[in-house]
N, C-alpha and C positions, 0 to 999 in steps of 0.2 A: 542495492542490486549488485550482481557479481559485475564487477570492471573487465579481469580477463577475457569477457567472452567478446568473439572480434565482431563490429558491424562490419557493415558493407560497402564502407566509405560513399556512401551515396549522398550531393551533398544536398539536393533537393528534402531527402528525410531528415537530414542533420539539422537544417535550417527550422522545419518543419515543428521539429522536438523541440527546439531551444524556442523557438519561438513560441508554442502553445505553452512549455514550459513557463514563459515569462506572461504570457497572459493569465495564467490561473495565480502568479503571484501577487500580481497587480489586482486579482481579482474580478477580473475579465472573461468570465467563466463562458461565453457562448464562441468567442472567438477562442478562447482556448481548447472549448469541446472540437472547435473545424480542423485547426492545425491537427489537433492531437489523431485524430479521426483522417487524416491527409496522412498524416505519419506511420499510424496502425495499413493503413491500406499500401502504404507503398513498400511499408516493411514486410508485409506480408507476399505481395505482388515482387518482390525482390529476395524472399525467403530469406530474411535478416533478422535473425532467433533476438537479438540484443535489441534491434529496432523495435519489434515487435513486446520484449518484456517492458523497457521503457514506455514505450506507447501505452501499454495497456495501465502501467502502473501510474503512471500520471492520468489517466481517465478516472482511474478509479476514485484516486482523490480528485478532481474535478465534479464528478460526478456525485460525491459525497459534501463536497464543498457547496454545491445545488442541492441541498437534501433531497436527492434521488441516493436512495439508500441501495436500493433495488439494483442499480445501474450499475454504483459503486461496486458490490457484492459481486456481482458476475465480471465487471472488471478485474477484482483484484481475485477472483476463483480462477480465471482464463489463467493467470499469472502465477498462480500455484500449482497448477497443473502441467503448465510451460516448464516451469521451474523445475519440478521434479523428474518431465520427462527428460529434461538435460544436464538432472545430476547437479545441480545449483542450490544448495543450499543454504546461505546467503538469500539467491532471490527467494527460496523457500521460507523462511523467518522472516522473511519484510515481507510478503503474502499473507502470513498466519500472522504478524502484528498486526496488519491493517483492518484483516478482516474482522479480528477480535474489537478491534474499534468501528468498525459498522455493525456488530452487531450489540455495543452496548448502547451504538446511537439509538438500535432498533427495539431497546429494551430487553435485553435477553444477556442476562447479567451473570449466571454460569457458563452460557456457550462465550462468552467475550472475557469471565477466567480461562478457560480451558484454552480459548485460541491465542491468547495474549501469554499464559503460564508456559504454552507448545514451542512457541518462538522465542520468548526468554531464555527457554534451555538453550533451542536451537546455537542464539547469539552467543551462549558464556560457551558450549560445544567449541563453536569456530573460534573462539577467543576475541569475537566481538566486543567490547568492551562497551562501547556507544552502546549499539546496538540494545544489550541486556538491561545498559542502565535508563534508558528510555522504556523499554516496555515493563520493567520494574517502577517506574517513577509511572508510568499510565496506569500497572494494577492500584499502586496506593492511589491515585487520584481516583478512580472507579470505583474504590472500595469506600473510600469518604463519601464519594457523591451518594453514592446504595445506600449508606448506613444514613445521610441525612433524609433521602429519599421514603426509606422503608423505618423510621423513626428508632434505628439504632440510635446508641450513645461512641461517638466517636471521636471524647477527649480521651489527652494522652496527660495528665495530667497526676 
């Protein structure tokens, strides 16, 4: 997510994030869904553009992490849509990685090239480096998994 963009130094939501933050690591997913969900409302209730991408982006992997695919999806769409209405591209390319990975969760394995290929560029574009080489290292995995799924041959031999 783009760093530059300013919160609202409010510390209730600060607290809020880092804390639902650490419960979806731990794995804590219903306590992480509350926080993150306290977070999204107060950043929004505080009109805190950074509070709000944050919040939504960790729901969505929350939400994903719960195979609620559905939930994830409209999460991380909110976050693209955020994203591009403030010129963030950065958050744009972590939006279209994500989503490219719920939708291969959802089996739909050209729309999850195209959304994962979109943000790739995106990342090498901004001279993301990480960035590119993650969602490059998830189409090879994708494309392994397809080719054993759909009874390709995918040695390299």
């Amino acid at each position: 997510m783009d760093r530059d963009l300013p919160h609202s130094g409010d510390p209730l939501l600060q607290r809020a994030l880092a804390a639902g933050e650490q419960a979806w690591r731990r794995g804590d997913l219903r306590d992480a869904h509350l926080l993150l969900e306290l977070a999204l409302s107060r950043a929004r209730w505080r009109n805190d553009p950074a509070g709000m991408l944050s919040a939504g982006q960790l729901l969505g992997h929350v939400a994903y992490a719960a195979g609620d695919l559905e939930g994830a999806c409209v999460y991380h769409l909110e976050v693209l849509d955020r994203s591009r209405a403030l010129g963030l591209a950065l958050g744009e390319a972590s939006a279209l990685h994500n989503l490219g990975l719920v939708a291969a969760a959802q089996g739909e394995p050209a729309l999850a090239h195209q959304l994962i290929t979109a943000a790739a560029t995106r990342y090498t574009a901004l001279g993301h480096a990480q960035g590119a080489a993650d969602a490059h290292a998830n189409l090879e995995r994708l494309a392994t998994q397809w080719a054993r799924a759909y009874g390709g041959d995918d040695e390299r031999g």
